[in-house]
C-alpha positions in Angstrom: 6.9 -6.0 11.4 10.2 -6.2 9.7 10.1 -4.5 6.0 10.7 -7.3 3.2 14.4 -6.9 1.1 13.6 -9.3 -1.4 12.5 -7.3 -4.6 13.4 -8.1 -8.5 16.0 -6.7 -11.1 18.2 -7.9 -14.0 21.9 -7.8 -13.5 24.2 -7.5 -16.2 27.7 -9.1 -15.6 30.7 -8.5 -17.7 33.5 -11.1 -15.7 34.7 -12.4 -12.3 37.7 -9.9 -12.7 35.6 -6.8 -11.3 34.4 -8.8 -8.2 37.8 -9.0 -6.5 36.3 -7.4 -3.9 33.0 -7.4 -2.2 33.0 -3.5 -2.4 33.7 -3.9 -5.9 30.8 -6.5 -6.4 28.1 -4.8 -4.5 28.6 -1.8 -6.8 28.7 -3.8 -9.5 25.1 -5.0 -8.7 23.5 -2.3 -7.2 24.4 -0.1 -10.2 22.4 -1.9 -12.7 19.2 -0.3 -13.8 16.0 -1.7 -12.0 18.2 -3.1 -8.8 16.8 -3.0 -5.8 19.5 -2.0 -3.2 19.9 -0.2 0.6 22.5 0.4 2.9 20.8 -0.6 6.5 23.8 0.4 8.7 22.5 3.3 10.6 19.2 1.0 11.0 21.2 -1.8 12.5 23.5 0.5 14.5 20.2 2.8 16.1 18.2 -0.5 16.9 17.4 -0.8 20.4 17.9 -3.5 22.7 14.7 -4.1 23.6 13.3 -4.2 20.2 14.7 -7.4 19.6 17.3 -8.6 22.2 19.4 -11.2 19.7 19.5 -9.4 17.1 20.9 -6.4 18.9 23.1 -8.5 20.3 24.3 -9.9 17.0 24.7 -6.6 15.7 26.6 -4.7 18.0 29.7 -5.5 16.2 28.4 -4.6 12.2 30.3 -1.5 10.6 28.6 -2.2 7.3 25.2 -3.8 6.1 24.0 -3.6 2.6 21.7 -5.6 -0.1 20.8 -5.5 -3.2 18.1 -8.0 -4.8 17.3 -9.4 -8.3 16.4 -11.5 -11.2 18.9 -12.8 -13.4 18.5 -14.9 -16.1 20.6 -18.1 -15.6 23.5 -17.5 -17.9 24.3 -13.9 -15.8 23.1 -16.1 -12.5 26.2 -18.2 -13.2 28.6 -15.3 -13.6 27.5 -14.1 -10.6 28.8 -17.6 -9.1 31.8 -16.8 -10.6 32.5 -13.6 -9.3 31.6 -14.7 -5.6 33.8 -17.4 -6.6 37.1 -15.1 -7.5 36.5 -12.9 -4.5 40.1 -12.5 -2.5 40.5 -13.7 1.0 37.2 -15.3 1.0 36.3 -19.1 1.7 32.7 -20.4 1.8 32.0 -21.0 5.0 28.2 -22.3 4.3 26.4 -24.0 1.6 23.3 -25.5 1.7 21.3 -25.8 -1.7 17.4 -27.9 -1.8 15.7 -29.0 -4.9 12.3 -28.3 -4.3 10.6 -25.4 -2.3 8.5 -27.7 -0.4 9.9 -27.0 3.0 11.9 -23.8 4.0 15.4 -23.7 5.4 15.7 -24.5 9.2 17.3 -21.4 9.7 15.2 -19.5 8.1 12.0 -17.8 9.5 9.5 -15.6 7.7 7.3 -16.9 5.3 9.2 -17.4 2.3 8.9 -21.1 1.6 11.3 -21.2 -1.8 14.9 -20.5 -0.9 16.5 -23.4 -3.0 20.5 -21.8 -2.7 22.0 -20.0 0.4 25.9 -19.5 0.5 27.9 -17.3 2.9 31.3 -16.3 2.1 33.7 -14.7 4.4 36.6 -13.1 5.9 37.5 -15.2 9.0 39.7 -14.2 12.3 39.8 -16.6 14.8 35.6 -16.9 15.5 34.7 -13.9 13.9 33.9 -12.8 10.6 35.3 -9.3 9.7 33.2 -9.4 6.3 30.7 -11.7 4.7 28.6 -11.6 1.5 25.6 -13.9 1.4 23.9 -15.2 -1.8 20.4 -16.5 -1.4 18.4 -17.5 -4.0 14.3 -18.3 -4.5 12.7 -19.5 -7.5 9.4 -17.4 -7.6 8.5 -18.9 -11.1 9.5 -15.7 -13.3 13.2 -16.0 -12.8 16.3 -16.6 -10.2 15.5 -14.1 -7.8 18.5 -13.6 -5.8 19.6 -11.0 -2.5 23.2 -10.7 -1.7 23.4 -9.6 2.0 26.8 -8.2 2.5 28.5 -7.5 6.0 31.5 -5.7 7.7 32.7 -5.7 10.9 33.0 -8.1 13.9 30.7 -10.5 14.3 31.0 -14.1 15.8 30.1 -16.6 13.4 27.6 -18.1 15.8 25.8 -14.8 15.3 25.5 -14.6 11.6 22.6 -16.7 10.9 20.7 -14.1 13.0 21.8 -11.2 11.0 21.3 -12.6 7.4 17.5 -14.1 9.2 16.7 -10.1 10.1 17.0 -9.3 6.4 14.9 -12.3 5.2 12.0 -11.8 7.3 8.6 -11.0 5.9 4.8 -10.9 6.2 4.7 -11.6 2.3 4.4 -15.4 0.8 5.2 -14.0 -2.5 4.2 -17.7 -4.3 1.0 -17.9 -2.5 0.2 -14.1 -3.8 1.4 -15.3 -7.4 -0.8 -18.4 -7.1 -3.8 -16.3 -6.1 -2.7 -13.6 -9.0 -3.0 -11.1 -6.0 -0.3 -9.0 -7.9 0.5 -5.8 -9.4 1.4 -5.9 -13.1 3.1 -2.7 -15.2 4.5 -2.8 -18.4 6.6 -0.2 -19.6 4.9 2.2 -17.1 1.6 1.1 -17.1 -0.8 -0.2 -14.9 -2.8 -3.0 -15.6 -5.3 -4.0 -13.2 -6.9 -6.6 -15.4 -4.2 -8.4 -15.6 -3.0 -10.7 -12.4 -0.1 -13.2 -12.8 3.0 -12.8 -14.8 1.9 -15.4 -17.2 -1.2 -13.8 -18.0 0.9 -10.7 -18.1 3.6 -12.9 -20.9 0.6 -14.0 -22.9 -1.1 -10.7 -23.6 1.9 -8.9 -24.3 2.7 -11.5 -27.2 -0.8 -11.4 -28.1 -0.6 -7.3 -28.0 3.0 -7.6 -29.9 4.2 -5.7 -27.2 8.4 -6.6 -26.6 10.2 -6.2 -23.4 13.3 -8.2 -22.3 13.0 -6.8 -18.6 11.4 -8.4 -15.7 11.8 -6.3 -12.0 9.6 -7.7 -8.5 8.8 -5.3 -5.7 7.9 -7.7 -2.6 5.9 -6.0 0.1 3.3 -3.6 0.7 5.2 -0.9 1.9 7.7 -1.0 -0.8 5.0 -1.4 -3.4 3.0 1.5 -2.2 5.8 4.2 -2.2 6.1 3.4 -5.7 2.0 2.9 -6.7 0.6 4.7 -4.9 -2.9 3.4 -6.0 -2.7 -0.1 -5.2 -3.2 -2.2 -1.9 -1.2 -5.2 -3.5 1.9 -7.0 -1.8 3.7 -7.9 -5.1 4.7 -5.8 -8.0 5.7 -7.6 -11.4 7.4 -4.8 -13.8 7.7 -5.4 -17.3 9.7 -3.3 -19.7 11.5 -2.6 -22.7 15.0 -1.4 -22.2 17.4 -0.9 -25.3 21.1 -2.1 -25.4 23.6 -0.2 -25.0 26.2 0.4 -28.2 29.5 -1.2 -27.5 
């Protein structure tokens, strides 16, 4: 069973100019409170062949892997486009955006049926790609959850689909435990247990006057345990006040 990436944060962007570089943007992202970010290289460089033949095989080449996973609000979602946008000696190389989240990419496995963006953007030479950074977006009803999956090394382009797939795989349909409110919900540090969707969640903090302008996911069990221990749920929804900093 492969361990989910996709979990929730809030990314704060402050212009395309920082995210020259994919080094640059990825510790742009991962720095912001509340992301959800790993570096998987020694992972991907220890598997073994006979754990999973392609993949190995696709990963022989990798010098880098890293993600980091979160919920922006659509204004800093569009900066983000931006900076992938500005990033030097990249070219988008694949783009294929849906409107619904009725069926799931082809390319795709797992059961995540919501993934409505996916770009790649890359470093080519020749039929490799020496780097890539990979946006992917799913609409899981509180916000634009998005994972960028970025890459270094060499590794043929036929091959990449397989990498970013590893990464997506999981045994959590996060809308199907929303829909059943088979969720986690803390705000500000709390636990409630009789609360179970993140509208129910919305609703009784305004009826409670409780204010928060932070919204974090943690997707699967594992991930959710090491951080509640208590709980047997899949999904985390974190709510939480966090004050501005002074310019």
């Amino acid at each position: 069973m492969k361990r989910t990436i996709l979990s929730i944060a809030l990314a704060l962007c402050v212009g395309c100019a920082f995210g020259q570089t994919a080094d640059k943007l990825m510790k742009k992202y991962k720095g912001v409170k509340g992301m959800q970010y790993e570096n998987i290289t020694k992972k991907i460089q220890n598997l073994k062949e006979e754990d999973d033949p392609k993949i190995y095989k696709a990963s022989r080449g990798v010098t880098l892997a890293e993600f980091a996973s979160g919920v922006l609000p659509e204004n800093k979602a569009e900066q983000l486009q931006k900076d992938l946008d500005a990033l030097k000696g990249f070219k988008r190389i694949y783009h294929e955006k849906h409107n619904s989240n009725d069926e799931p990419f082809s390319m795709l496995k797992g059961t995540y049926k919501m993934f409505n963006n996916v770009q790649y953007f890359a470093v080519e030479e020749g039929e490799y790609v020496t780097e890539l950074v990979a946006r992917i977006d799913a609409d899981v009803n509180v916000g634009n959850l998005i994972t960028l999956i970025h890459l270094k090394g060499m590794i043929k382009q036929e091959d990449v689909p397989d990498m970013i797939q590893m990464e997506e795989e999981t045994d959590v349909n996060v809308k199907e435990e929303m829909e059943t409110g088979n969720v986690l919900i803390v705000i500000n540090g709390q636990e409630y247990s009789n609360l179970h969707s993140a509208e129910e969640a919305t609703e009784w903090m305004k009826a409670q006057g409780i204010s928060w302008n932070h919204e974090n996911m943690i997707v699967g069990a594992e991930a959710v345990k090491e951080k509640y221990p208590n709980t047997d749920k899949k999904v985390a929804i974190e709510f939480s006040r966090e004050e501005k900093k002074s310019e």
